[in-house]
C-alpha positions in Angstrom: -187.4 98.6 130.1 -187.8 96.7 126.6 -189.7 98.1 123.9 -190.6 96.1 121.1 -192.1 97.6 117.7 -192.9 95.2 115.0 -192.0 97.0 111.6 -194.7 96.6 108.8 -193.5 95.9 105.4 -192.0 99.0 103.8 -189.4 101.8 104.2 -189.1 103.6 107.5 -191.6 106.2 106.5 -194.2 103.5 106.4 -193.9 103.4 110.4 -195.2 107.1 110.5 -194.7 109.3 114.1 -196.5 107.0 116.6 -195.3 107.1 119.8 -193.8 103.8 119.9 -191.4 104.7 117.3 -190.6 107.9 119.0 -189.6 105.7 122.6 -187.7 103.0 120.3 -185.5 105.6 118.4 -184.8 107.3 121.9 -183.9 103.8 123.5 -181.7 102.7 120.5 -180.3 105.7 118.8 -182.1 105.3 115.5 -184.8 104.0 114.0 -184.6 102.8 110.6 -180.6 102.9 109.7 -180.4 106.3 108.3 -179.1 107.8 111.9 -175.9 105.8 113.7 -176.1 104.7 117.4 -173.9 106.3 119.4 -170.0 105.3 119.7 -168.7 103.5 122.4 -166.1 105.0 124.5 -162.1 103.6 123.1 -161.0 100.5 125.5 -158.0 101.4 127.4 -154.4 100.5 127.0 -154.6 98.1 129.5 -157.4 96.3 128.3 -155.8 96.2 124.3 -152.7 95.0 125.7 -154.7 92.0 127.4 -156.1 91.0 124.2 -153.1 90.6 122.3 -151.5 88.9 125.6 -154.1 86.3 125.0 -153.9 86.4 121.2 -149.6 85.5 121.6 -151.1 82.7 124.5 -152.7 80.7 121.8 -156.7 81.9 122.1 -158.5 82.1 119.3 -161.0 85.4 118.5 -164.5 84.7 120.3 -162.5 83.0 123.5 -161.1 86.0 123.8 -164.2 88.1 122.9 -165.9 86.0 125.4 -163.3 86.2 128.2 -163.2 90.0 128.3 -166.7 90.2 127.1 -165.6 92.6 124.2 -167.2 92.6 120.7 -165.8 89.8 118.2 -165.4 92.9 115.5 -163.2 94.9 118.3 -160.7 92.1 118.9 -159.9 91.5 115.6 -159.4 95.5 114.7 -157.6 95.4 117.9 -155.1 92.2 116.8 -155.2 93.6 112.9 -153.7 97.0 113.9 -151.3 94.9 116.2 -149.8 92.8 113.6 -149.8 95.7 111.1 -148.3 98.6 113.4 -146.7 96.4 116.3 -148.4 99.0 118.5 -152.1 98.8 120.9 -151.9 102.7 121.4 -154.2 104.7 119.6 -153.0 106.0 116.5 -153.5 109.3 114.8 -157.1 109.7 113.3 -157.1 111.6 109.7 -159.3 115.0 109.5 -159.0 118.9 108.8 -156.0 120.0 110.8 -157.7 122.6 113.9 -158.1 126.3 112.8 -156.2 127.2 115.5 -152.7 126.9 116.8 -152.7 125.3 120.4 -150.9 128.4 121.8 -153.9 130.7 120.3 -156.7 128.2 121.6 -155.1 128.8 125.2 -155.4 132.5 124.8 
């Protein structure tokens, strides 16, 4: 199902609460940029390790992009980190260390 709203002239609070506007930000994820649509799910090993196979074969960015049919801004992160850490496994993500100890959690 495709719903299209044209968006008048204005900031998002010019589009008011019609009910179009309600079915587009539940389709998309947001309506005027202020929200974020939701994350994808991380590409497995297997499918990392086939971009930078192709990458070392000589193929540039969008035939590989259009080969796997993954994002053009995902196979360069993908190749950058590969160059950079020598590594397609995720890596470990900054953030507040957990409040509690794994052997406390299990408790």
């Amino acid at each position: 199902m495709f719903i299209f709203v044209v968006k008048p002239l204005g900031t998002c609070r010019d589009w008011g609460s019609s009910r179009s506007v309600a079915l587009l930000s539940a389709a998309r994820g947001s309506v005027c940029g202020t929200g974020s649509i939701m994350k994808t799910k991380e590409l497995t090993k297997q499918v990392r390790d086939k971009v930078v196979e192709k990458y070392e074969a000589g193929l540039g960015y969008k035939k590989i992009s259009r080969a796997l049919n993954i994002s053009l801004s995902t196979i360069k992160s993908i190749i950058r980190k590969w160059i950079e850490y020598g590594t397609t496994a995720n890596l470990p993500r900054g953030g507040r260390p957990p409040k509690l100890k794994s052997r406390t959690r299990r408790k």
